[in-house]
N, C-alpha and C positions, 0 to 999 in steps of 0.2 A: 262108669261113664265119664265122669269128671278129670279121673288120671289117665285117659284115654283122650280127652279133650285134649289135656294137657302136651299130654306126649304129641301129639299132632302137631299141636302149636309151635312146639320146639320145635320138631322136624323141618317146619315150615320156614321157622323163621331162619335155625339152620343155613337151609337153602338158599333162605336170600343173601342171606350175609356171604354165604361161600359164591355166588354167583357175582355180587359185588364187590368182593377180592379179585375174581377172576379177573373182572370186566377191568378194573379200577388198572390193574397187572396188564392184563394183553392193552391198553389206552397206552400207557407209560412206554412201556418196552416196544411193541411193533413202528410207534409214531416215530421211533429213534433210527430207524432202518432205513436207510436212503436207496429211495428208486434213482435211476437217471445220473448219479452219482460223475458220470461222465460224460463230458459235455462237449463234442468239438469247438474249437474256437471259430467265431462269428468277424467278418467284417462290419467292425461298429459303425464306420458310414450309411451302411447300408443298413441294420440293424433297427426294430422297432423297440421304442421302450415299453414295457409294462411294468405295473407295481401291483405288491400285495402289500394290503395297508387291514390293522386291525385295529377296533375300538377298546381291545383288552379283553372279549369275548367272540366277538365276529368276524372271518376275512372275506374281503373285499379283495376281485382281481378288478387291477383299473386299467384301462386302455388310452391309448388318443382315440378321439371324437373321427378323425376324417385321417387315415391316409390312404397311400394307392394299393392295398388288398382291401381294405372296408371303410365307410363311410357309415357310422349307426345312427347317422342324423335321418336316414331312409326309415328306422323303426323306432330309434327312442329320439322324441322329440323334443325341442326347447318349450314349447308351448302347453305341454303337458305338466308343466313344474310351475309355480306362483311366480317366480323371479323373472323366467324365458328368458335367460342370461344368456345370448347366442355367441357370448366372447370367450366361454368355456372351452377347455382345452382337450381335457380327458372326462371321460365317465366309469362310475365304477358299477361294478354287476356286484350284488350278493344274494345268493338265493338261503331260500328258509323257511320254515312252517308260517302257513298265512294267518292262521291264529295268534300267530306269535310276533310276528310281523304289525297286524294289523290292530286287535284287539289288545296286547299289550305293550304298549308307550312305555310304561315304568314296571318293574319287578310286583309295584305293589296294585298291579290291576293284573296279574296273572290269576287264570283260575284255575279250578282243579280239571274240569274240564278240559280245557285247553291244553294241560302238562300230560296230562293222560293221554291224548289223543297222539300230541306229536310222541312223547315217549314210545308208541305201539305203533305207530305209522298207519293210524287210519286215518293221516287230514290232510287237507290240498297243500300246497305252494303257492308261493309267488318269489315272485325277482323283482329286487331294491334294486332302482338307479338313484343313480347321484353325481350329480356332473361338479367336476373341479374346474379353478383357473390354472393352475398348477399343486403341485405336490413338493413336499419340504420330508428328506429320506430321515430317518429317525431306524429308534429301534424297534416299532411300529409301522414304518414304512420303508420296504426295501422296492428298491428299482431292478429289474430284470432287462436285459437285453437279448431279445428274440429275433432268429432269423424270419424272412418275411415266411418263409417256408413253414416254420412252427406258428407265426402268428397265425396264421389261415387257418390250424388246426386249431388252434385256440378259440379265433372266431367262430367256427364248425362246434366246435362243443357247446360255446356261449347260447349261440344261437338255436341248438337245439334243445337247449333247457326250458326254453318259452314255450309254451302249451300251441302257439300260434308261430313259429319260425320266423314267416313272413310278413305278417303284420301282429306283429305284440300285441295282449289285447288288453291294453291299460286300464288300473282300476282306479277311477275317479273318484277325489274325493279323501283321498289318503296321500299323507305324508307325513315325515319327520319334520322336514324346515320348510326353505321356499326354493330347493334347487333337488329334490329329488321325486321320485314317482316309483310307483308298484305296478306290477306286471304278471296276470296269470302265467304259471309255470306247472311242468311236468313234476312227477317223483311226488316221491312221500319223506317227510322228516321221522329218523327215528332216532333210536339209544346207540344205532349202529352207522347212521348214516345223516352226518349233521350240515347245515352249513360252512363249516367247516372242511368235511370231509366233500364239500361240492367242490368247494376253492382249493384242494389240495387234489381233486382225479380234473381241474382246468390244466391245471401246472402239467400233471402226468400226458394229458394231451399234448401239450405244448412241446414236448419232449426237454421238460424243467426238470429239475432238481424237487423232489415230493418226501413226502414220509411214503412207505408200502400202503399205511393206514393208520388216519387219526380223525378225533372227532373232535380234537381242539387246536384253538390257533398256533397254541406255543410250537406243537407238534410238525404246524408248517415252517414256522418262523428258527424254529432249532437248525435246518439247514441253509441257512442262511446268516448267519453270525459271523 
């Protein structure tokens, strides 16, 4: 019974190990494959800017606040944030497990609960705003310039991420600093489908420059160097 235990156990663990080879292998390799890879060229007058900007784990697509295809002063507001800083320029969207979001601040208030749930995709969402005055490009922060034509697609994606399209339905009471805010959102976080990989099928919409598929930042940020 014991070396039947045993043997089980190997099998098992086996398994995981060779399944997190796989995963570790298909992350690296696929992320490196550029969708969109061809881009006709944009008049930049006309052109809107966006950025994807990351914390070294998270990306963020950021927008201007108001121009003539969208205004998201209509659903995310200044007065939702501590600051209600109305001189703000751009806002950035990052969607992601709301356990994870909301219940962990620091690595070390993560609990097992919480890594379990988002790892198997049984937990809700939400969508981080956070409104800037401006943005400074780095290797962190690249600038994209979009026809108005692809912004609107982008909007369109944005906007359907929110549980609520038309009127976001802000969850009070949470933040990071004093210039961002949380927002009930569609989807599930998994092992397969991260915040990251939200921020990188924005881009695909957008008809940007993307990985095929990644669940981490670098993975967006490699096409762009």
């Amino acid at each position: 019974m014991l070396k039947k235990s045993f043997k089980f156990l190997g099998w098992t663990l086996f398994g995981i190990f060779t399944f997190l080879a796989l995963y570790v292998t298909a992350v690296l390799l696929i992320s490196r494959i550029t969708v969109n890879s061809t881009i006709d060229k944009i008049d930049e007058q006309n052109a809107i800017p966006i950025y994807i900007l990351s914390n070294g784990v998270h990306t963020d697509i950021v927008v201007p606040i108001v121009t003539e295809v969208k205004d998201w002063r209509k659903e995310i507001q200044f007065d939702q944030t501590e600051s209600n800083d109305t001189l703000a320029k751009f806002v950035a969207f990052g969607w992601g497990d709301k356990g994870f979001y909301l219940d962990t601040p620091e690595w070390s208030d993560l609990k097992a609960s919480t890594a379990l749930k988002a790892i198997f995709g049984v937990s809700s969402s939400a969508m981080h705003t956070t409104f800037f005055k401006q943005l400074r490009e780095g290797e962190d922060c690249k600038r994209i310039l979009v026809s108005k034509e692809n912004y609107q697609k982008l909007v369109n994606y944005i906007s359907e991420s929110f549980n609520n399209p038309e009127n976001p339905e802000w969850i009070e009471g949470h933040s990071y600093g004093k210039k961002d805010a949380f927002y009930e959102a569609k989807g599930s976080y998994s092992l397969f489908y991260t915040c990251n990989t939200w921020a990188n099928c924005a881009l695909k919409a957008a008809n940007q420059k993307a990985s095929l598929w990644t669940i981490y930042d670098k993975g967006i940020f490699y096409h762009y160097q």
